[in-house]
N, C-alpha and C positions, 0 to 999 in steps of 0.2 A: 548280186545287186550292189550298188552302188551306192555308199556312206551318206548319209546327210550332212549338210553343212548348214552350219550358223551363217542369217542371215548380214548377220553383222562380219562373217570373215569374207564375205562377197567382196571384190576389186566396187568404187563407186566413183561416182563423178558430180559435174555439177552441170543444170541445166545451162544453155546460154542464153537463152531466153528469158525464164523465171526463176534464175539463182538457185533452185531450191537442191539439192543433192537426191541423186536417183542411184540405185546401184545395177549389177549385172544380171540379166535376163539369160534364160537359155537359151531363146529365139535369138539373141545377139552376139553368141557364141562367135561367130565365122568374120564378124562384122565390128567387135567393140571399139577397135581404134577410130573408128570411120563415126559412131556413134556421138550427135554430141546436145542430143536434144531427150526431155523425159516422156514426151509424149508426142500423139501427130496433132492436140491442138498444139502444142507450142513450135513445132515444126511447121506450120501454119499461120502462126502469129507473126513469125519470124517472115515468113516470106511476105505476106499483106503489108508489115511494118514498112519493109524494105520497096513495096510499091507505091507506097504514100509519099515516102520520101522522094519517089523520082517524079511522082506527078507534082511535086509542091515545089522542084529545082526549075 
């Protein structure tokens, strides 16, 4: 079985959406480089944001 690790020596990041820092998931193993949002509301936010912007150009 397989060591525990401290939450705190997880690799982390920052949302780009709502700034806030998120750290490394297991589900996100295969995928962290590509990762760059904390959740799917802000994955969400981010795309709505970015269609209000084209309907108001």
């Amino acid at each position: 079985m397989a060591r525990m690790q401290r939450k705190s020596d997880l690799p982390m990041k920052t949302c780009a959406t709502c700034g806030r820092p998120f750290t490394w998931r297991r589900k996100w193993a295969r995928v962290w480089d590509e990762v760059r949002y904390c959740s799917d509301r802000c994955r969400g936010e981010r795309a709505r944001s970015a269609r209000k912007t084209d309907q108001n150009s």
